[in-house]
DRENPA-319162 format. One record per atom (N, C-alpha, C): residue in three letters; x, y, z. Coordinates in steps of 0.02 Angstrom, whole numbers, plus 50000, padded with zeros to 5 digits. Example, Ala and Ser with C-alpha at 12.3 -4.5 7.8 and 13.67 -1.06 7.14 Angstrom:
<atoms>
ALA506604971650390/ALA506154977550390/ALA506604983550390/SER506424988850354/SER506844994750357/SER506455000250394/
</atoms>
This chain:
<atoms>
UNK534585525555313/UNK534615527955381/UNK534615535555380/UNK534245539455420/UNK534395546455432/UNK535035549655457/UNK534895554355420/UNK535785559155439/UNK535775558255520/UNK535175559655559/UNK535265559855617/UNK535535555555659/UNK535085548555638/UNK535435542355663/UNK536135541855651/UNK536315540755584/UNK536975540155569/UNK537325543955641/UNK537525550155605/UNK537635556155662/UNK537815554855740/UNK537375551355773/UNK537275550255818/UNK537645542755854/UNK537805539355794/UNK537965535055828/UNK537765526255830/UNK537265528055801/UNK536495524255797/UNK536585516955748/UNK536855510255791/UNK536905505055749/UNK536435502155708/UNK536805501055644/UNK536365497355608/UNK536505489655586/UNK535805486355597/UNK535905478755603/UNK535385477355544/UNK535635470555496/UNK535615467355436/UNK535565460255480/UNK535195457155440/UNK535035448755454/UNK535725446655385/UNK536005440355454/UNK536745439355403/UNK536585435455349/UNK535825432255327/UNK535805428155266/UNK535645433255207/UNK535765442355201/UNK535515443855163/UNK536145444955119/UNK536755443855182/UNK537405444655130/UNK537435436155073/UNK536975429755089/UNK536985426755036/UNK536355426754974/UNK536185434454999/UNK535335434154950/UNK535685432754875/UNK535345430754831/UNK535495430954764/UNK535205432354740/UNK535505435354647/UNK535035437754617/UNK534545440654611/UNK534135437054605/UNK533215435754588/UNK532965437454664/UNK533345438654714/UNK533035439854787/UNK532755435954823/UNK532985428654805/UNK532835424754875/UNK533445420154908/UNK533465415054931/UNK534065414154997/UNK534025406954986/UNK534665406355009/UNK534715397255016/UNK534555393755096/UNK534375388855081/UNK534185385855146/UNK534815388755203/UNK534295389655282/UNK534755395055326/UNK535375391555367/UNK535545384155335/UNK535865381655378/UNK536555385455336/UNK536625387355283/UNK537215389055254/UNK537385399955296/UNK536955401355336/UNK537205407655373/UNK536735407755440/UNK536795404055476/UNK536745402955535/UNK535765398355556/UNK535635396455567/UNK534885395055573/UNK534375398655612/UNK534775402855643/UNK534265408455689/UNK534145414255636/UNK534835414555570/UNK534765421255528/UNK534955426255585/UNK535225427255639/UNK535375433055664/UNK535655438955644/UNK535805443455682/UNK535985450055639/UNK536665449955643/UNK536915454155600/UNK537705458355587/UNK537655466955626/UNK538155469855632/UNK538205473855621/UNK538415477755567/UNK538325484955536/UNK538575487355495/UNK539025493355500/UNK539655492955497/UNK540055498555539/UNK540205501655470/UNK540115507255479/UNK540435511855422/UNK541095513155411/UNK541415512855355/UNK542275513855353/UNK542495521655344/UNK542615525455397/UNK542645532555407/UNK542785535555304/UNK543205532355288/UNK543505537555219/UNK543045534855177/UNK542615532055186/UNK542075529755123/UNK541255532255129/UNK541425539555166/UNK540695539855181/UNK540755545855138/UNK540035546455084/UNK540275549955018/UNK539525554755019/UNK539365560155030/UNK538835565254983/UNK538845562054916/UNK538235561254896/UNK538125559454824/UNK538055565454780/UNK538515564854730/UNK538485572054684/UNK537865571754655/UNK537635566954615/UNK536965566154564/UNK536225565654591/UNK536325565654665/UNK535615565554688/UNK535445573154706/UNK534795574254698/UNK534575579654693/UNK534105581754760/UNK533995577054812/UNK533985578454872/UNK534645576154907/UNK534945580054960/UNK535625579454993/UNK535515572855031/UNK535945566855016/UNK536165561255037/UNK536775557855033/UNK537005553655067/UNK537555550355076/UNK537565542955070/UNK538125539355048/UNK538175531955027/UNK538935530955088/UNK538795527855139/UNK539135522155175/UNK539315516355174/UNK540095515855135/UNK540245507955127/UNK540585505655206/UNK540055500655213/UNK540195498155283/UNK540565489255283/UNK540725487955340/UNK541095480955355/UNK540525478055371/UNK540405472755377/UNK539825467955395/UNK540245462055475/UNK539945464655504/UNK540435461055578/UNK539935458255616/UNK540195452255657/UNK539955450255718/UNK539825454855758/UNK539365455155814/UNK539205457355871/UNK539865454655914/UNK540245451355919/UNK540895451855928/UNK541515455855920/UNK541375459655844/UNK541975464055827/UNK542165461455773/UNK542265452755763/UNK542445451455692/UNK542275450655645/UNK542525451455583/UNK542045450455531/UNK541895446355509/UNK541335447355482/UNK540795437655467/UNK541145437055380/UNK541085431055411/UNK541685424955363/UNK541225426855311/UNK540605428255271/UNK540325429955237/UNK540315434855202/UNK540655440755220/UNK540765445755205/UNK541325446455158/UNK541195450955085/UNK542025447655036/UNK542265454455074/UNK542195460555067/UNK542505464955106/UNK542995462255156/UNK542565458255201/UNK543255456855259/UNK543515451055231/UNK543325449155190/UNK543845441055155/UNK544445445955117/UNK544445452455076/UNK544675453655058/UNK545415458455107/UNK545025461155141/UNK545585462355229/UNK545985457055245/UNK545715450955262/UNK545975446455280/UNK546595444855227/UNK546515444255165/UNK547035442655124/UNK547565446255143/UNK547635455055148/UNK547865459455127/UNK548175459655202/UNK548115456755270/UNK548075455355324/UNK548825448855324/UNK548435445455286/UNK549025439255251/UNK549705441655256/UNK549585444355194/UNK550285450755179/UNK550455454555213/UNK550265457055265/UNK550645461955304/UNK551135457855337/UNK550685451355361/UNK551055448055413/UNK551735446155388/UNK551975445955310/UNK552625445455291/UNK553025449555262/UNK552585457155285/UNK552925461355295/UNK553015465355209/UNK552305463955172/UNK552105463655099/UNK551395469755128/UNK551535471355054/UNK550845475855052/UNK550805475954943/UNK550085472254964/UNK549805472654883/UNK549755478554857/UNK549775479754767/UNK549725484854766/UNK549185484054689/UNK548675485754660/UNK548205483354616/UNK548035490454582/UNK547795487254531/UNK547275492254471/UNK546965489754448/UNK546285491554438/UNK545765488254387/UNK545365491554323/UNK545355488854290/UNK545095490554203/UNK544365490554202/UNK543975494454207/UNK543405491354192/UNK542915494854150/UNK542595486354111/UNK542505490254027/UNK541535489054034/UNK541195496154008/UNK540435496754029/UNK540135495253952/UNK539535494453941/UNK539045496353888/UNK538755503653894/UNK538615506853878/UNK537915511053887/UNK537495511553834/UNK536805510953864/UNK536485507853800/UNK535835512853797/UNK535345513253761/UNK534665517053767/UNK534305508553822/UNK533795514153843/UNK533465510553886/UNK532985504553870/UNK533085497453892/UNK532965492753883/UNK532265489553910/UNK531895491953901/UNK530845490253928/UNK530795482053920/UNK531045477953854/UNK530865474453843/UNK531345468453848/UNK531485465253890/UNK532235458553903/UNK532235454953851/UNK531605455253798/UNK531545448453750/UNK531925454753667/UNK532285458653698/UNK532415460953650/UNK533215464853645/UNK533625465453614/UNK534245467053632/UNK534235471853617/UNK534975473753668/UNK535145482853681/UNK535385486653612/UNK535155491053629/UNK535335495253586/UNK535475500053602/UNK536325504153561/UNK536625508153583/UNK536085516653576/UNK536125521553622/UNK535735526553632/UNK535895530553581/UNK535445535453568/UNK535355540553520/UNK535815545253529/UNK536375548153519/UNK536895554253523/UNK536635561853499/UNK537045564953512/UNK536885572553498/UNK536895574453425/UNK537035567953386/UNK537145570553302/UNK536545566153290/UNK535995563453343/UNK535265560353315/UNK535315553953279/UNK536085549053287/UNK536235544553267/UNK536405539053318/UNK536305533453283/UNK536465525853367/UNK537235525453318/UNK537685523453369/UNK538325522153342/UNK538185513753305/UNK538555514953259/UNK538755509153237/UNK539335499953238/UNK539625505853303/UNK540315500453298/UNK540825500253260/UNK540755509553236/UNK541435510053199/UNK541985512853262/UNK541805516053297/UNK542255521653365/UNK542555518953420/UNK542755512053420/UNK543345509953447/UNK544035514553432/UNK544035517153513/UNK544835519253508/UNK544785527353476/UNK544265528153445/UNK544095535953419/UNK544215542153450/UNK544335546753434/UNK544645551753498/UNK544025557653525/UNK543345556553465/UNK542515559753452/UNK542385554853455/UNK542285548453503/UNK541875543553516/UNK541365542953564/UNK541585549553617/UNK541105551353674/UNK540905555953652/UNK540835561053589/UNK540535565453576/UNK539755566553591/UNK539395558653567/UNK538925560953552/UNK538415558353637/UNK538795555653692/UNK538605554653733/UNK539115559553792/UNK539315564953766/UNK539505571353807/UNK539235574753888/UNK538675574953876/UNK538285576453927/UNK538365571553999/UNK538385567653977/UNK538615559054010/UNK538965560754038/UNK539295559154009/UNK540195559954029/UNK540465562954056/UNK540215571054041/UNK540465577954065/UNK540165575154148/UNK539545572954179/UNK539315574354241/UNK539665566254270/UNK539825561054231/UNK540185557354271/UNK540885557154279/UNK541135564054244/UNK541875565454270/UNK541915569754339/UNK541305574854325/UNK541145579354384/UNK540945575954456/UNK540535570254429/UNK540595564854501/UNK540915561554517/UNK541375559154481/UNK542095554654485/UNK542515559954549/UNK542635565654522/UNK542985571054559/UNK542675571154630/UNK542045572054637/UNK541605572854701/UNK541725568254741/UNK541625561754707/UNK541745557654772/UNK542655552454777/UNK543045558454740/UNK543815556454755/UNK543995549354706/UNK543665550054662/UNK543915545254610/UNK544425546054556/UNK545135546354587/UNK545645545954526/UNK545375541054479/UNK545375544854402/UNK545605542654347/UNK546155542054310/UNK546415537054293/UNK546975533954240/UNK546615538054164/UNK546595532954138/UNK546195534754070/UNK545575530154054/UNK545205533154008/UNK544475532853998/UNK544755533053921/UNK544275527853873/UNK544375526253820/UNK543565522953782/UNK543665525453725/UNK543015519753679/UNK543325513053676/UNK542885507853696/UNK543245501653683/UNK543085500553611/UNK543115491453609/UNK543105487453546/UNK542295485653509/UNK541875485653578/UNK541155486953576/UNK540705491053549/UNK540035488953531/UNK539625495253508/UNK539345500253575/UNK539555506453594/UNK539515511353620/UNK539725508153705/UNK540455505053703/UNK540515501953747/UNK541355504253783/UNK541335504753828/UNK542165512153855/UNK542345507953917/UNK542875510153929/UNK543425506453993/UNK543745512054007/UNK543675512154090/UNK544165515754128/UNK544905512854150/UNK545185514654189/UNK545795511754216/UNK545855519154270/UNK545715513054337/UNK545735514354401/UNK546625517754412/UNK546655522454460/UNK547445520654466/UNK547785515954528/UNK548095513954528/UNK548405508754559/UNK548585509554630/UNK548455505254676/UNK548395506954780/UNK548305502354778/UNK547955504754846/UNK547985500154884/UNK547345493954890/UNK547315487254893/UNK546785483654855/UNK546115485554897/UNK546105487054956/UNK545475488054973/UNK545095493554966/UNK545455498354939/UNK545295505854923/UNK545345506354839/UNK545425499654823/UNK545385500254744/UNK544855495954739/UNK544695491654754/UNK543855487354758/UNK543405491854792/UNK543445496754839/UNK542985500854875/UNK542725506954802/UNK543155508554765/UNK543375510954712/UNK542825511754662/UNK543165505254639/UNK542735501254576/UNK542105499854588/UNK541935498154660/UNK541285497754681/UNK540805504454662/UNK541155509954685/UNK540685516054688/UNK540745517054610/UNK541215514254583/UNK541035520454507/UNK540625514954476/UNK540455508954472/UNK539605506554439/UNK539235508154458/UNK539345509854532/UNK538605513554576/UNK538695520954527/UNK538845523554514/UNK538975532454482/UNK538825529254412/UNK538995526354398/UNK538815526554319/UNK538135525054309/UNK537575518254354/UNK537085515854347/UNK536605522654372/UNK536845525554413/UNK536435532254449/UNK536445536954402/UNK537035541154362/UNK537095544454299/UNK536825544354264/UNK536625537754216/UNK536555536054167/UNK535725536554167/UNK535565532454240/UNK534625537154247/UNK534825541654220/UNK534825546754268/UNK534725556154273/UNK534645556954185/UNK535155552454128/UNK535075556554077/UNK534655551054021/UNK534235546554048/UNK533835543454011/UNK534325536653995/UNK534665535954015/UNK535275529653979/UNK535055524454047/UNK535615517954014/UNK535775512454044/UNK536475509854036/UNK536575509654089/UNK537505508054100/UNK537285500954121/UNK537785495154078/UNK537705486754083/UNK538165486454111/UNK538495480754144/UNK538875479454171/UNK538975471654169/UNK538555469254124/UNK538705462154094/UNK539305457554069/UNK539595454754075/UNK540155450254051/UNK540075451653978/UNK539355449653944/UNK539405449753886/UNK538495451153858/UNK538525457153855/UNK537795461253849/UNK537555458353774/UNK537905458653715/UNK537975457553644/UNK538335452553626/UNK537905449753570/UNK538165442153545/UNK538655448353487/UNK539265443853471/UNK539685445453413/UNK539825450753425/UNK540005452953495/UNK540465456453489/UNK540745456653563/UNK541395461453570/UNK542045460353628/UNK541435458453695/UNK541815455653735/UNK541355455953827/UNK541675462453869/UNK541355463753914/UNK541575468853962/UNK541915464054018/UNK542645466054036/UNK542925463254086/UNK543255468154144/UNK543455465254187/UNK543785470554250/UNK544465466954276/UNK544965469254213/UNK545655466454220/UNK546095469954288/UNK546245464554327/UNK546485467554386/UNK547225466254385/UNK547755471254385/UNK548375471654392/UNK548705472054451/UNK549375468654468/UNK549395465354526/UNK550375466454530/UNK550335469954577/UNK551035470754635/UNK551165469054662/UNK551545471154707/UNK551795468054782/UNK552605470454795/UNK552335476954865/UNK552945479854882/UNK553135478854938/UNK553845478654963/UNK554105476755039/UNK553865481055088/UNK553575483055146/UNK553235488955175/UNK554005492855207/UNK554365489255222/UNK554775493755256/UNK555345496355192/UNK555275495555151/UNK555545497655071/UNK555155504355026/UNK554655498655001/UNK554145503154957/UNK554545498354902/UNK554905494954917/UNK555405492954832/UNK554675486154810/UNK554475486154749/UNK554085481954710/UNK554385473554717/UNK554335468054734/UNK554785462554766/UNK554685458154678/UNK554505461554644/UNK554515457154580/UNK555075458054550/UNK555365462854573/UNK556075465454526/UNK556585465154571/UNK557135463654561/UNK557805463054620/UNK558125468654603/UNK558885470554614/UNK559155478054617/UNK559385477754542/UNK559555473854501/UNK559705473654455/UNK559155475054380/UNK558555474454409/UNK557795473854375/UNK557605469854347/UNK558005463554356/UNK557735455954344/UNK557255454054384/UNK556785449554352/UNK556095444754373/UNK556495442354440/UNK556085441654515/UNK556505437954564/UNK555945429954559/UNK556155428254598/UNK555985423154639/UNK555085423354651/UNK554965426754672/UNK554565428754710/UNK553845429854663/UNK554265433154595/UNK553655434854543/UNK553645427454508/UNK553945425154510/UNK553885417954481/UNK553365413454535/UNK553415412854590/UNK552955409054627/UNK552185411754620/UNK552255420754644/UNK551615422454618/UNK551275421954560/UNK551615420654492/UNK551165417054440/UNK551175410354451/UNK551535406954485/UNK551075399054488/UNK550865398054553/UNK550495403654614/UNK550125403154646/UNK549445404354584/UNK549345407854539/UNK548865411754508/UNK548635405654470/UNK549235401854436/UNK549035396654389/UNK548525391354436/UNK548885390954510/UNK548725385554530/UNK547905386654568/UNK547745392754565/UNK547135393454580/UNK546515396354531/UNK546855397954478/UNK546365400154423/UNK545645396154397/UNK545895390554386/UNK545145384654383/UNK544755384454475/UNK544955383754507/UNK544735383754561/UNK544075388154557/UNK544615394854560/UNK544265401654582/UNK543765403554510/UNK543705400954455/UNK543495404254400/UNK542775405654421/UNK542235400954484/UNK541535402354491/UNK541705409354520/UNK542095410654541/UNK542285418054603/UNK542455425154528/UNK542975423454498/UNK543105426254457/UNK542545429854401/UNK542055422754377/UNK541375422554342/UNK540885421254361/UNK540495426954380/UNK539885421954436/UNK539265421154413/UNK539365422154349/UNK538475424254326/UNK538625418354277/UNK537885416754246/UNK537625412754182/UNK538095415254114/UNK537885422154120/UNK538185427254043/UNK539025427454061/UNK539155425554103/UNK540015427954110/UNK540315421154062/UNK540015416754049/UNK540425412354022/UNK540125412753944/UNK539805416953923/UNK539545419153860/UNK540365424653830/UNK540695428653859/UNK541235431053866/UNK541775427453864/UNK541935420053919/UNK542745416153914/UNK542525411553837/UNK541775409453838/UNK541765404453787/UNK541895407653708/UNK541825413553709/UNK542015416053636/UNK542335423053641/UNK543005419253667/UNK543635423953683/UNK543635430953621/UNK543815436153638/UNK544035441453573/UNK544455443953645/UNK544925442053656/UNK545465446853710/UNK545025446853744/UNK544985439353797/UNK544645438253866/UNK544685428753865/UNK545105428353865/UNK545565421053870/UNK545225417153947/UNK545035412153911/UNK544885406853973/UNK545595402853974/UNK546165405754003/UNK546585397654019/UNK547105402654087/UNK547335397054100/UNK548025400054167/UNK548655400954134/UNK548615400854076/UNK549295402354019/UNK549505407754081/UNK550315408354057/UNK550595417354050/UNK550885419454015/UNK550975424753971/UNK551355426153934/UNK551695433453938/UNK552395434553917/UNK552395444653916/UNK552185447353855/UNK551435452153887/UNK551015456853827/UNK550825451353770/UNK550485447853803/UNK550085442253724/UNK549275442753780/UNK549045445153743/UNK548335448453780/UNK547855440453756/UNK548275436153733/UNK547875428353728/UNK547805423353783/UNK548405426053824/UNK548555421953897/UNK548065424553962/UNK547905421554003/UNK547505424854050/UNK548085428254094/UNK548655424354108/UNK548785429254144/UNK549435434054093/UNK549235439054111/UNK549785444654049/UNK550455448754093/UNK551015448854062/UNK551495452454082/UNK551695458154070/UNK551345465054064/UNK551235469954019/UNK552055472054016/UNK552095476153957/UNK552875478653945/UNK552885484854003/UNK553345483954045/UNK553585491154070/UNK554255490054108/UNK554185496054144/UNK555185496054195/UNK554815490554255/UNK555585491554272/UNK555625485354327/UNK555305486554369/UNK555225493054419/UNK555065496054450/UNK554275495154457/UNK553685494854382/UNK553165493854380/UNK552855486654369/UNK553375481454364/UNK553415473854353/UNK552745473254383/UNK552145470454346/UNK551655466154391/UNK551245459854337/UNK550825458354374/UNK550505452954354/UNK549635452254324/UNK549545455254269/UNK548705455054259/UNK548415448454250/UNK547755449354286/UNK547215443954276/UNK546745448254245/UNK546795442354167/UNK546205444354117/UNK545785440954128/UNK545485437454189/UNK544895433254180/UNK544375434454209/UNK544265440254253/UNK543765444954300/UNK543225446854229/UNK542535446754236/UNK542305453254198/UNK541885454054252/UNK541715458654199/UNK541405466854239/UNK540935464254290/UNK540555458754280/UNK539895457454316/UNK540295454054379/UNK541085453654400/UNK541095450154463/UNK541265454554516/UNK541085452654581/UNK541495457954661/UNK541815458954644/UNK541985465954671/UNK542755467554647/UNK543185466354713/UNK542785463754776/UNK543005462254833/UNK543455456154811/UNK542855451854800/UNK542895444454806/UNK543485441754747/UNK543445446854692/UNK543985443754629/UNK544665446754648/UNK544785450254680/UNK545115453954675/UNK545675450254767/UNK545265449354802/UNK545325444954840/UNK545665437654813/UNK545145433654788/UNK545335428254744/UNK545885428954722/UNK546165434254689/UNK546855432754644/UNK547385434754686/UNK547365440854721/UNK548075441254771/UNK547915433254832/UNK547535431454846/UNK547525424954887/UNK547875417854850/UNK547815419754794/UNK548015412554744/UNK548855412154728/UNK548835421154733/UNK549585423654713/UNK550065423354794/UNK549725424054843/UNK550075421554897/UNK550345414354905/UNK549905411754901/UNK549865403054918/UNK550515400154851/UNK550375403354806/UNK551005403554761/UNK551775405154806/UNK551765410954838/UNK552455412154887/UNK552455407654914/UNK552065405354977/UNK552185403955042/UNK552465395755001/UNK552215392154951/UNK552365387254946/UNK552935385854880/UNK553275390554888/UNK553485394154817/UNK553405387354736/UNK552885388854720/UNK552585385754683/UNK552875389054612/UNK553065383154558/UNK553505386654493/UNK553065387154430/UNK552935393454413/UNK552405393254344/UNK552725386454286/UNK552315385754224/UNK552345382654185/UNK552745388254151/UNK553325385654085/UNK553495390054040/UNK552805397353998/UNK553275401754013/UNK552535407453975/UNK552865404953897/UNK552215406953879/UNK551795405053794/UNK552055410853775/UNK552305411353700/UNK552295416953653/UNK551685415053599/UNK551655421553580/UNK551515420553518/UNK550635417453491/UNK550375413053439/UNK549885408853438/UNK550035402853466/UNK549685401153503/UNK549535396853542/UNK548925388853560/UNK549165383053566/UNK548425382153583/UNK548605378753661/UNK548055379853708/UNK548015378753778/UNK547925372753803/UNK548675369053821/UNK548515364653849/UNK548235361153915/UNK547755355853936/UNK547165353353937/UNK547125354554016/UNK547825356054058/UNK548015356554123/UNK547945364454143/UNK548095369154098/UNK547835375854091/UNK547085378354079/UNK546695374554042/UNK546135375154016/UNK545595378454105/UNK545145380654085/UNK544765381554133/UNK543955380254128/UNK543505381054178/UNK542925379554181/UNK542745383054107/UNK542095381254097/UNK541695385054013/UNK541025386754040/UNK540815383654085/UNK540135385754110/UNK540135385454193/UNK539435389954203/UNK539385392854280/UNK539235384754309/UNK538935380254290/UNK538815373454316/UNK539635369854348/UNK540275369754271/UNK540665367354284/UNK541145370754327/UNK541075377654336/UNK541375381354372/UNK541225382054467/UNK540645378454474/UNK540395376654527/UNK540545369854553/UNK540675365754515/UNK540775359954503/UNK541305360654544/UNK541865362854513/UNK542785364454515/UNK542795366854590/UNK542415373154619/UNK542375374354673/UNK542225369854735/UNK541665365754715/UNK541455361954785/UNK541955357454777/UNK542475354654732/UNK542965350354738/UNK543475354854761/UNK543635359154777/UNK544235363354799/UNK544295363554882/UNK544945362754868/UNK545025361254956/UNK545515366254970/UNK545615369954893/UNK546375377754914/UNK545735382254928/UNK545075381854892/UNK544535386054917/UNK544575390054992/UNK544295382555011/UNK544005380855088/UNK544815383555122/UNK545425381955127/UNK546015384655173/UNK545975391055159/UNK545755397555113/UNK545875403355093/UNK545345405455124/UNK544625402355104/UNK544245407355118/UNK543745405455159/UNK543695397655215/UNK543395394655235/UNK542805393155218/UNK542615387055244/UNK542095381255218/UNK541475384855223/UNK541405390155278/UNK540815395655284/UNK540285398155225/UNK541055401855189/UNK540945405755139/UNK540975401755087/UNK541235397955070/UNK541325392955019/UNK540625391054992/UNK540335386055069/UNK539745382955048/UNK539235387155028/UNK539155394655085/UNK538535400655061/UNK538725400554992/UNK539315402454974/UNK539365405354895/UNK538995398554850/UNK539215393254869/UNK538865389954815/UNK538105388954803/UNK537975389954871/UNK537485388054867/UNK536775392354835/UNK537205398854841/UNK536795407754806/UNK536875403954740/UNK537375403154725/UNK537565403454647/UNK537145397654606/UNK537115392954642/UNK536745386354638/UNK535925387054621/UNK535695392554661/UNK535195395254650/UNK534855400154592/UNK535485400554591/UNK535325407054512/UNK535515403354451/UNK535835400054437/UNK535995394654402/UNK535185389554379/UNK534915387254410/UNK534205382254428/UNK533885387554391/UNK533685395354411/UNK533385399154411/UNK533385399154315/UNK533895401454301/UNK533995402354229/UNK533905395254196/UNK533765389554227/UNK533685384354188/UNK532855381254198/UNK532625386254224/UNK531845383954238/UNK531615390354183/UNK531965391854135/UNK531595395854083/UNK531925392054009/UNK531295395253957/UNK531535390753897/UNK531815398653851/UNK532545397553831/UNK532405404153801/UNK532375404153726/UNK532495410653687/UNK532175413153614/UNK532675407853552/UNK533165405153596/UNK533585400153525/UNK533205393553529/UNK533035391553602/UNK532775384253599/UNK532125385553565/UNK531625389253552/UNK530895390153542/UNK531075390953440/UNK531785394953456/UNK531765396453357/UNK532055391853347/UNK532585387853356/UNK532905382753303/UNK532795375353318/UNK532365373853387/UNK532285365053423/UNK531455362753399/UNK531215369153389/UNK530345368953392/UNK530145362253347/UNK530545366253280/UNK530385360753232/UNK530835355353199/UNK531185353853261/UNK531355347753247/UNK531065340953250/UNK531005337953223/UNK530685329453241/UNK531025328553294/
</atoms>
């Protein structure tokens, strides 16, 4: 849209089946977002309207609500699914409070899909190897990078926590700092948009895959999880004494009790279950444990004061609306019905069969259209669109033969 329009006033209208486009860019039959396809509006959210540092003609990025011509927002929309949760909570007088982890690739540029990534050339004329996990000269040789996506981080008001080399070959995690959930998914949103835009400008490719590389860690977007009294500010997981209350106990077995449910929401792609199925610290189960990074859901060590609840089962490739949504919604329904976790796991472990979760995007779809905590959270609307996108991209990837079936089935009798 032009500065002018904007400026001025000047609505902008979207056909509402493009909020179920998928993938590959086409749509599911229109009975799943209305059959006329009519329009939305797109209202801009005043503090999210951002000058782009890295573009080199002057422009702006508008994260907008997706609403009825009514005023409300279309049940389709995770943005307003994610309001609505956070809407939940006010009404009991709660306000969420979140952080998210999120771990990238950057790779040299990829021409050819039938061929895997490979980490980019550095300033010492070398591809890393996969020794610089955790290294303190691990961004050295991708400097230039870095230096202009800290400078844009700053531009468009992106607190950073810390920035780290992960476990991956030329593969790093941030850590968001911790607010408020819709301004921390609005967040996380813009910095893949900054990194995928960056990483042009300097010849690179920023992935954002669950799991880009066979044999080695997946990229995930671990979301950490609060909850403070509004007329307090006091954290309701801790009582005056700094014991676990009540309260943090229901919210992990709201979490348990929706984790298989929600895992298509959580994992939405084909490759995301390339990541839970060959765990390296990215656990498919509703375990919990304190600081055993084997459990999905984790109790990190700290004061009472910072008591919360991580979900390790997000990666990188999911909404950060919609997951992030998903888990404070699962962790409510846990209060309201004060629902009692299973004993937390120490230690090695193996996951029993009631914990276990979906393994593939099929069975994880599966789990969903049988969910009826789905449909009360996030209505039958959105439920059915979502499956039915996902359903589509799913078919899509199975109407191709790929490079293992052609090398190891060919010559079989």
């Amino acid at each position: 849209m032009t500065a002018e329009g904007f400026l001025e006033g000047r609505r902008l209208q979207m056909a509402r089946g493009v909020l179920l486009q998928c993938i590959m860019g086409g749509y599911p039959a229109a009975r799943f977002y209305g059959s006329d396809d009519g329009d939305l509006a797109l209202v801009a959210e005043p503090s999210m309207i951002h000058p782009l540092p890295w573009s080199d003609e002057p422009r702006a990025l508008a994260i907008c609500d997706a609403d009825e011509f009514t005023g409300e927002s279309s049940n389709l929309s995770t943005r307003g699914q994610l309001k609505k949760v956070i809407a939940r909570y006010a009404a009991r007088g709660l306000a969420p409070v979140v952080a998210t982890e999120l771990e990238f690739f950057v790779f040299a540029p990829n021409t050819d899909p039938t061929q895997p990534f490979r980490p980019p050339v550095g300033l010492d004329g070398r591809r890393e190897d996969g020794q610089s996990a955790f290294s303190v000269s691990s961004n050295n040789g991708l400097r230039p990078f870095f230096s202009e996506v800290y400078k844009c981080m700053a531009a468009l008001g992106l607190p950073r926590d810390t920035f780290m080399h992960e476990m991956g070959v030329s593969q790093f995690e941030i850590n968001l700092l911790h607010g408020d959930p819709l301004l921390l998914a609005d967040q996380t949103f813009l910095f893949k948009h900054l990194l995928k835009e960056v990483a042009l400008k300097h010849g690179l490719t920023v992935v954002c895959m669950a799991k880009p590389l066979a044999h080695t860690p997946g990229s995930s977007m671990h979301i950490h999880q609060s909850i403070v009294e509004i007329a307090t500010g006091n954290n309701v997981f801790s009582d005056e004494n700094g014991q676990p209350t009540a309260m943090f106990r229901h919210f992990i077995g709201g979490q348990q009790a929706g984790m298989a449910d929600f895992t298509a929401l959580f994992a939405p792609n084909v490759n995301s279950y390339q990541r839970l199925c060959h765990p390296y610290a990215s656990p498919n189960n509703a375990c919990w444990s304190h600081d055993n990074r084997a459990a999905g859901l984790r109790i990190p060590a700290s004061s009472p004061v910072a008591r919360r609840v991580e979900n390790r089962l997000p990666g990188a490739d999911a909404n950060p609306y919609l997951a992030i949504a998903a888990s404070l919604a699962a962790g409510l329904h846990g209060i309201e019905h004060e629902l009692e976790p299973t004993a937390a796991i120490q230690g090695e472990f193996d996951v029993p069969d009631n914990l276990s979760l979906p393994c593939t995007l099929h069975a994880a779809l599966e789990r969903l259209k049988r969910s009826q905590l789905a449909r009360e959270l996030f209505g039958q609307e959105f439920i059915e669109g979502y499956i039915a996108s996902k359903t589509m991209e799913l078919t899509s990837f199975f109407d191709e033969i790929t490079p293992w079936e052609r090398r190891v089935l060919a010559a079989q009798a």
